[in-house]
C-alpha positions in Angstrom: 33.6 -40.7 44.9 33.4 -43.9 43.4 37.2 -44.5 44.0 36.7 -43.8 47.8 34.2 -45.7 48.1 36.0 -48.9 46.9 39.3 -47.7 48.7 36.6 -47.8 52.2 35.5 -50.8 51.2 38.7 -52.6 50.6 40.6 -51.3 54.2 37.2 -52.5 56.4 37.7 -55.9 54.9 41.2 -56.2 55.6 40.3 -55.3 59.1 37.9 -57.6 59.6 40.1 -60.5 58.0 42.7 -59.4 60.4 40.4 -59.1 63.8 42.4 -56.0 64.1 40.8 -53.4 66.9 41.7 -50.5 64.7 39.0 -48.1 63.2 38.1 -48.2 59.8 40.5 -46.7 58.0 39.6 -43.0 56.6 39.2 -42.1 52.2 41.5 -41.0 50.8 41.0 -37.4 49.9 39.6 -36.9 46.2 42.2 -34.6 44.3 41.2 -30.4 44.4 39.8 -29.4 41.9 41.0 -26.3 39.3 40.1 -24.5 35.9 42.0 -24.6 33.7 42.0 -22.6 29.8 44.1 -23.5 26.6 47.0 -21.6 25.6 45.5 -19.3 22.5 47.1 -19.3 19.1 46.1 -16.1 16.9 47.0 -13.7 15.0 47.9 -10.1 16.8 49.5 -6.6 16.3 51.5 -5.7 19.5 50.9 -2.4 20.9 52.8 0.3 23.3 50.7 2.2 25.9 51.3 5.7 26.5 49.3 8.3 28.6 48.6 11.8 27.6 46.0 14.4 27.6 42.8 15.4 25.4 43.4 19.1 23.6 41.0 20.4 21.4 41.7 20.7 17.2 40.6 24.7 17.1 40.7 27.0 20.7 39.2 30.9 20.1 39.6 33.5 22.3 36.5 35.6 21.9 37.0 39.4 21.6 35.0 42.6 20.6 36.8 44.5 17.5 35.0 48.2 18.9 34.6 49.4 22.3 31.8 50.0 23.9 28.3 48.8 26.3 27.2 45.2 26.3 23.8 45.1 25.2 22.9 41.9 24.8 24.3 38.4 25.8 23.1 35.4 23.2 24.4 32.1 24.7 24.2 29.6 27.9 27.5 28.9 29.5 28.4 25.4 28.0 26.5 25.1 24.8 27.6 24.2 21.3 27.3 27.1 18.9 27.4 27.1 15.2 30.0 29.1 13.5 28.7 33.0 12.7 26.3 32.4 15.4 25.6 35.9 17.3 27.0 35.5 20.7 27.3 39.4 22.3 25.8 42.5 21.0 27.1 46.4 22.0 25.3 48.8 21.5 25.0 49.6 18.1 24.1 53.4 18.5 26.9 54.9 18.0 28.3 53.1 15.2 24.9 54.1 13.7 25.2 57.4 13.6 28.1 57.1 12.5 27.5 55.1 9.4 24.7 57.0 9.1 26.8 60.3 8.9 29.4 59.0 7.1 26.3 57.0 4.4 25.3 61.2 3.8 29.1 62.3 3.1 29.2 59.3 0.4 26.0 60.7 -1.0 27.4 64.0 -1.2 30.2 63.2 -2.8 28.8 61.4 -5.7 26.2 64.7 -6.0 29.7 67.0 -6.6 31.0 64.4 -8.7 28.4 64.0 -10.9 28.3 67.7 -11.4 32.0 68.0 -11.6 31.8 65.1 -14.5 29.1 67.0 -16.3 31.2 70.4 -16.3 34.3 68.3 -17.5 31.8 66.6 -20.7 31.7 70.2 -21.6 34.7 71.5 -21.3 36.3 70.1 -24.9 33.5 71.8 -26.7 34.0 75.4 -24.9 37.5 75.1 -25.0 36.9 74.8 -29.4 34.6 77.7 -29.6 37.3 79.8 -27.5 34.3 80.3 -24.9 36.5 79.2 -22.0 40.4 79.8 -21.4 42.9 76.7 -21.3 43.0 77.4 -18.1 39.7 77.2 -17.0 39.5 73.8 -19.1 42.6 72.4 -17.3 40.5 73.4 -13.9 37.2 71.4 -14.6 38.9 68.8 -14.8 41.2 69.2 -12.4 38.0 69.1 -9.8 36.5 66.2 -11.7 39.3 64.4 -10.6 39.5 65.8 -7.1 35.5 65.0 -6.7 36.1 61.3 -7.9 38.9 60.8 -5.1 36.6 62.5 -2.9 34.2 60.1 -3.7 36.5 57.0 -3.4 37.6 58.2 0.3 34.0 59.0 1.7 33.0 55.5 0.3 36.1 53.9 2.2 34.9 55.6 5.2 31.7 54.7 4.9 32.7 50.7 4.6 34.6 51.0 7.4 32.2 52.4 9.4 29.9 49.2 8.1 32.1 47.1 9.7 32.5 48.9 12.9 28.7 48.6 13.1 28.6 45.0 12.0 31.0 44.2 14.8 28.8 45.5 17.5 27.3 41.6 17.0 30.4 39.5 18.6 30.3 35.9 16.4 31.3 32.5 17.0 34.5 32.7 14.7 34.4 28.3 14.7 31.8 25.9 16.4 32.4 24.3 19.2 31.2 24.5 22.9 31.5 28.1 24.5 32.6 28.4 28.0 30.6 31.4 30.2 30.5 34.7 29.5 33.4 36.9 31.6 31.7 40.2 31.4 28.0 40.5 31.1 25.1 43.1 30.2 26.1 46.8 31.0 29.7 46.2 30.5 32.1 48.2 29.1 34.4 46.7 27.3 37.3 47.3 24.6 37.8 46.6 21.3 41.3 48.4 20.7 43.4 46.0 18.8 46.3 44.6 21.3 44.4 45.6 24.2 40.9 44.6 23.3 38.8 42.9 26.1 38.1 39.1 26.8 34.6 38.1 26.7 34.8 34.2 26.5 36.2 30.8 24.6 35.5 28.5 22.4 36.9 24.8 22.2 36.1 22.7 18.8 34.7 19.3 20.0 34.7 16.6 17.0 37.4 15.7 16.6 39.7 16.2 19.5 43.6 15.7 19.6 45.6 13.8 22.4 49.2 14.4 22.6 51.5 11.7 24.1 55.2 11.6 25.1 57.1 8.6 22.9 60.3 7.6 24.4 62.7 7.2 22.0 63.3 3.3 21.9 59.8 3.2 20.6 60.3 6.1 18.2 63.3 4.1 16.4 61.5 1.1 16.5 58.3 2.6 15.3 60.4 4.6 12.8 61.9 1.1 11.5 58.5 -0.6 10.9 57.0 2.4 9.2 59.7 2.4 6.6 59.9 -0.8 6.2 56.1 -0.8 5.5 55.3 -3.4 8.0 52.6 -1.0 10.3 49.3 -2.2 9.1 47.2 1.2 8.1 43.2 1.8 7.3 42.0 3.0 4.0 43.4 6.2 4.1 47.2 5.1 4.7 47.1 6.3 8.4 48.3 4.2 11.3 45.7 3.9 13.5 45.8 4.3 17.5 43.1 3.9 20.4 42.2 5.9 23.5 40.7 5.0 26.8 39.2 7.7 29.1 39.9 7.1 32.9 36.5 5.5 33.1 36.5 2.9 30.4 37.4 -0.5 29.9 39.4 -1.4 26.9 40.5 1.1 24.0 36.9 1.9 22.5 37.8 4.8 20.7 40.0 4.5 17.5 41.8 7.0 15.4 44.8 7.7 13.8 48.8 9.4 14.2 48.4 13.0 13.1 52.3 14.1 13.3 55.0 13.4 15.5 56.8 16.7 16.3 60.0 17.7 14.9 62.7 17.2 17.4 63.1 15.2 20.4 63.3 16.9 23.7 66.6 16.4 25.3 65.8 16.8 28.9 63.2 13.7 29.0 64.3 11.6 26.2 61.1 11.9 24.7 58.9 13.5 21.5 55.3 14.4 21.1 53.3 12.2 19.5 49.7 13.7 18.4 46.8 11.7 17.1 43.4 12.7 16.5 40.1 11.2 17.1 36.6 11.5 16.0 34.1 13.0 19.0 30.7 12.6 17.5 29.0 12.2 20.6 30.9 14.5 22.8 32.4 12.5 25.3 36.2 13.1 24.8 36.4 16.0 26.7 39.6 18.7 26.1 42.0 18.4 29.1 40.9 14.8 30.1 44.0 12.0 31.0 43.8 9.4 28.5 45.9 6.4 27.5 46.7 6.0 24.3 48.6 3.1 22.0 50.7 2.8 19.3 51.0 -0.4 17.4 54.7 -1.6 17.4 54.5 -4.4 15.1 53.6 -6.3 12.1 50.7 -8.6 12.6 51.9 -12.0 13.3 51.3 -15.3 15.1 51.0 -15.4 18.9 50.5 -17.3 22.2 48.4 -15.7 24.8 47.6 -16.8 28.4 45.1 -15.2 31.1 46.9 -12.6 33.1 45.3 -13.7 35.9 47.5 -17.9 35.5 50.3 -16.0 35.6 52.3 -15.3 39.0 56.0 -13.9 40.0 58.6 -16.4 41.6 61.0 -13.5 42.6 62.1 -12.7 39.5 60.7 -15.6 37.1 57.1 -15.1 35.9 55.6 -18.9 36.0 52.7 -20.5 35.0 51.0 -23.8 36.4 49.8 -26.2 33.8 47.9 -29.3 33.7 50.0 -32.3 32.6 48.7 -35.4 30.2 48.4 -37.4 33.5 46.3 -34.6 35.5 49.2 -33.5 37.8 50.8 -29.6 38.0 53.6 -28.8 36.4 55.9 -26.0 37.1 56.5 -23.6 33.5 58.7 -20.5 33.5 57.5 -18.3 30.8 58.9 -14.8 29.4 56.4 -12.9 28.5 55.4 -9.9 25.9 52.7 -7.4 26.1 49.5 -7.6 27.1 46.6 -7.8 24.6 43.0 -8.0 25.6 43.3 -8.6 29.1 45.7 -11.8 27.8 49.4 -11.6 28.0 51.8 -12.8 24.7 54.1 -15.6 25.9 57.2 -15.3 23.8 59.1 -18.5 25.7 57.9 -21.4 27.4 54.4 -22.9 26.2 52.8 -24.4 23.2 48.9 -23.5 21.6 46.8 -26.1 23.5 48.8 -26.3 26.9 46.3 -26.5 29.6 47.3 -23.4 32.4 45.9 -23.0 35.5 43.7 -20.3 35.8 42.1 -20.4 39.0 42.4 -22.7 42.0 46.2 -22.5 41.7 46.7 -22.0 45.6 45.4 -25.0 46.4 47.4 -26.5 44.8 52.1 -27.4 43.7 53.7 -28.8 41.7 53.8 -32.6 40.7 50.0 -32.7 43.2 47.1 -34.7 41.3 44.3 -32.3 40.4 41.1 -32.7 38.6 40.8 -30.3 35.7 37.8 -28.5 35.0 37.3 -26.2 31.8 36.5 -22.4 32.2 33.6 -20.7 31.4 34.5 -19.5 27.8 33.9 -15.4 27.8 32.9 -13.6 25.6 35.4 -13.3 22.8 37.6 -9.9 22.7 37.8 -8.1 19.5 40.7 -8.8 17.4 43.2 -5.8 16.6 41.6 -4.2 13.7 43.9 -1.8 12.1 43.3 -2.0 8.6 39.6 -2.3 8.6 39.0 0.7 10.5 
């Protein structure tokens, strides 16, 4: 303002030195004004994005191992349940009786073995006084051992029958969250092996897998690092990843590569990539789209701009910088991945170069401007890989 005010000053002079009849001549516009940020210098690990899908690390499919009434029904669609945890009872009756039946055949058996034992104690002494025949000897104890087989297969039947009646309570075989119950009370359902009935699931929650599709470019070049030892990893020698749900900003959720599969898949040029994550609060839901990425180099120096400086001049990506003098310069860049909300210049820019980050329609190249620093941000996290 102050240099329009003298440039006003100076032209009504020269008009009135002149007696011209012309106006006072207008100020000359003050230059627009922009914001501008420094090219970043630090130190980064370039990652890969890939999208994929949230599946659970255990899946059950709950079913009854005898046949018969649904008594009772134990859980609320949707809770968590604890491993052993009753979930459906059926009625037990039966299986009772029969326990209780097959409890009484035990007993018997042990009564005729016991007296079959006692009659074989005897028989050595008999058979020496000649009070008993060699063939009645070899008979005791032929029935001593019949009655202790006896035994042995009336106790087998009863244990079974113990489990048949145990499994009248359905259990949670793992913990995890239960979906609803498909049959309920009064129900009569099946517990024939191969044809036996389903009465619900059950989906482990913490931790959860997501599988993703690597193409193979980035299979070879990840293959290359990891041999050569160059993948940063966290204190159990894992290469870590991140996930972001549909709803969230950033990658908040870190974990690490579980296993790639064992052959890529011909038709898509692709293989499955699973890595598994800690769920502690829940909120990684099985079945949910994620994105997920892979680091895909060593950590090493980098320049980053704002995304937002950066535009397209048909096929040249540019930036606008702010020269030594205050004017706009013109920069092609080529660019790398994007980190942060920042994108990795590989070409083009030096740490410190003042880019235009917002006002840049306003403005061309080799045009005067007045430069004006950005509101600093908060600072992003750095990539952590081996801290984690």
């Amino acid at each position: 303002m102050r240099l329009a005010a003298l440039i006003f000053g100076s032209a009504a002079l020269a008009g009135f030195a002149t007696g011209c009849n012309r106006g006072l001549a207008q100020a000359k516009p003050a230059p627009p004004t922009v914001t501008v940020a420094p090219v970043e210098q630090r130190e980064i690990v370039e990652w890969s994005e890939f999208t994929g899908r949230t599946e659970p690390v255990e899946m059950v499919e709950v079913r009854p191992r005898v046949s018969g009434h649904i008594q009772e029904v134990r859980f609320q669609s949707g809770q968590l349940v604890k491993k052993g945890e009753v979930l459906f009872v059926i009625d037990p009756r039966w299986h009772q009786a029969e326990f209780d039946r097959l409890q009484a055949e035990a007993a018997r058996a042990r009564a005729l073995l016991d007296n079959a034992k006692r009659e074989a104690d005897r028989t050595p002494q008999l058979l020496a006084n000649n009070a008993i025949s060699k063939e009645e000897a070899d008979a005791r104890v032929a029935r001593f051992q019949q009655a202790r087989a006896a035994l042995q297969a009336a106790e087998a039947a009863r244990d079974s029958a113990k489990l048949d009646l145990d499994y009248t309570q359905v259990r949670a075989p793992i913990e995890g969250r239960i979906s609803r119950a498909l049959l309920t009370e009064g129900n009569y359902v099946n517990g024939v092996a191969g044809a036996a009935t389903l009465l619900t699931t059950i989906v482990s929650v913490n931790p959860v897998y997501a599988y993703v599709d690597v193409d193979e470019d980035t299979l070879l070049k990840f293959n290359a690092l990891a041999r050569a030892k160059k993948l940063e990893t966290d204190g159990g020698g894992r290469i870590p990843v991140e996930l972001q749900l549909a709803d969230e900003q950033g990658f908040p959720h870190a974990g690490h590569i579980e296993s790639f599969d064992n052959h890529v898949d011909p038709n898509t040029g692709s293989i499955l990539l699973r890595a598994i994550f800690q769920n502690e609060d829940g909120r990684i839901v099985p079945g949910l789209f994620a994105r997920v990425r892979v680091p895909l180099s060593e950590r090493h120096p980098a320049l980053l701009v704002e995304g937002r400086a950066i535009a397209t001049d048909q096929a040249q990506k540019y930036v606008l910088t702010v020269t030594a003098t205050n004017t706009v310069a013109y920069q092609s860049v080529k660019l790398g991945p994007e980190v942060e909300g920042k994108r990795v210049v590989r070409d083009g820019l030096h740490a410190g170069d003042l880019i235009i980050v917002n006002g840049s329609q306003r403005v061309r190249p080799g045009m005067p401007v007045m430069a004006q620093a950005a509101v600093a941000s908060a600072p992003g996290r750095e990539l952590q890989t081996a801290s984690r």
